[in-house]
C-alpha positions as CSV (number, residue, x, y, z in Angstrom):
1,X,-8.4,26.2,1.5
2,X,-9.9,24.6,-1.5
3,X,-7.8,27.0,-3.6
4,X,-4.6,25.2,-1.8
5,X,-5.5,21.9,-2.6
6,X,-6.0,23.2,-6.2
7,X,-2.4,24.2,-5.8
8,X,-1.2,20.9,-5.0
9,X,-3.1,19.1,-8.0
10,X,-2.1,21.3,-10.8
11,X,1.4,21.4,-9.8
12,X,2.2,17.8,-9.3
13,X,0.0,16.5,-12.0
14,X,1.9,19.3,-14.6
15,X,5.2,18.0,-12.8
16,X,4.2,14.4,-13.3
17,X,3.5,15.1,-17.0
18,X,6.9,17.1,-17.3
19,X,8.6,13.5,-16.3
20,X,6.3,11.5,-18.8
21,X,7.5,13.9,-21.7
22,X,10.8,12.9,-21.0
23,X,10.4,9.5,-20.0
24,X,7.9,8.7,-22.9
25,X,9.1,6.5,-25.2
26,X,6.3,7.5,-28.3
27,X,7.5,11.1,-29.5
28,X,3.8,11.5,-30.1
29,X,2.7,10.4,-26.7
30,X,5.6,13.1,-25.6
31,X,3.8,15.6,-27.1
32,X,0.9,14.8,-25.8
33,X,2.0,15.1,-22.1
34,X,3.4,18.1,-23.3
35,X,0.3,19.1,-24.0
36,X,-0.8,18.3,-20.4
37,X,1.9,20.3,-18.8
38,X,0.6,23.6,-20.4
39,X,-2.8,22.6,-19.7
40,X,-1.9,22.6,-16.0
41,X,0.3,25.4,-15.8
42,X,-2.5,27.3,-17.4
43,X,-4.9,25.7,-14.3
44,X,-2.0,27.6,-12.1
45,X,-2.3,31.3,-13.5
46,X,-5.8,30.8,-13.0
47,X,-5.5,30.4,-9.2
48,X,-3.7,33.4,-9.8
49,X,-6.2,35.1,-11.3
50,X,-4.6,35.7,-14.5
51,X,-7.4,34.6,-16.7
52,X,-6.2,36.1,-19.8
53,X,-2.6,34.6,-19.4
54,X,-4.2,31.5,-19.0
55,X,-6.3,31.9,-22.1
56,X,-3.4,33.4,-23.8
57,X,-0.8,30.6,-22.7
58,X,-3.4,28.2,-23.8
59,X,-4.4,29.3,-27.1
60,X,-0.7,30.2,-28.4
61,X,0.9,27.1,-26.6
62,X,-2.0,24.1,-27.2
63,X,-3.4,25.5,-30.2
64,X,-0.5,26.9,-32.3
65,X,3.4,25.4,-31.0
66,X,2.1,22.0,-29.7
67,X,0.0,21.5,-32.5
68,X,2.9,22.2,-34.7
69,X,5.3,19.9,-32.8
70,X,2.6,16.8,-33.1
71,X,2.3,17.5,-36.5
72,X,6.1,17.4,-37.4
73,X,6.9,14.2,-35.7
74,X,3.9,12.7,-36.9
75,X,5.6,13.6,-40.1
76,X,8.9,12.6,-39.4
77,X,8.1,8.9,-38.8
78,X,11.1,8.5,-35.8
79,X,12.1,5.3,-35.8
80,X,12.1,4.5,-31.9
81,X,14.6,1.5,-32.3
82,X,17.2,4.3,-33.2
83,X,16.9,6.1,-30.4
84,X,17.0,2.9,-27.8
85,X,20.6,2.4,-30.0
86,X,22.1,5.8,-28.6
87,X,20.9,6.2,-25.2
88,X,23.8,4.3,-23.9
89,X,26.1,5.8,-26.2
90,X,25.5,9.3,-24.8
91,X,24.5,8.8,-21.2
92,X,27.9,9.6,-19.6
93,X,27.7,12.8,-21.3
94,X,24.1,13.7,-20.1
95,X,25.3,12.5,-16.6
96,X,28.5,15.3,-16.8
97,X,26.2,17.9,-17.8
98,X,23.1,17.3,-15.5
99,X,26.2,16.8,-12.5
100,X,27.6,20.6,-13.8
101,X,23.5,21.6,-14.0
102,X,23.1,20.4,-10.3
103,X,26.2,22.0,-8.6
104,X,25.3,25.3,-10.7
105,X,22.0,25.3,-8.9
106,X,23.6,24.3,-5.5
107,X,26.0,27.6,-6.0
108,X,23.3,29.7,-6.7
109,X,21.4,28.9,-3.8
110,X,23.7,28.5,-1.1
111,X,26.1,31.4,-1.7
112,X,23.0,33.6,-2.4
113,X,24.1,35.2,-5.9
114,X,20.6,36.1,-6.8
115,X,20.5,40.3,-6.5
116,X,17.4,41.2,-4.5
């Protein structure tokens, strides 16, 4: 029962933090929620009892690739006014390809393609 509830924490807190690294508006904030999500999704495999993958996932996502990442856009020095200039500019392009994403998805699982 508790192990349920556990269930329900990790993966809506990790799904929560998958929206703030996209929606965060500081790259190194981003990072940091990044951070987050493979903290919780470590929290999952060990519900699973996967300890090692857990430890593994941690120590080779958190310590080594997100550690990198924060470093090279704390050493990139992103100007965020830049980035608030092109959103517009290439939203109708991100809207065609998450509409083609979506139906893709909708193909797949209504017309059952997966093989079993």
């Amino acid at each position: 029962m508790i192990s349920e509830y556990l269930f329900y924490f990790f993966s809506s807190l990790a799904l929560a933090s998958g929206i703030l690294v996209i929606r965060a508006r500081n790259p190194v904030h981003s990072v940091l929620f990044l951070i987050l999500v493979f903290c919780q999704a470590a929290g999952l495999l060990l519900l699973q009892n996967l300890d090692f993958f857990a430890m593994i996932f941690l120590v080779v996502y958190v310590g080594a690739i997100a550690v990198l990442f924060l470093f090279v856009v704390m050493m990139l020095h992103i100007k965020i006014a830049e980035i608030h200039e092109n959103v517009l500019r290439y939203l109708p392009v991100g809207g065609f390809i998450g509409l083609i994403f979506v139906f893709e998805v909708l193909l797949v699982v209504e017309n059952d393609f997966i093989p079993y």
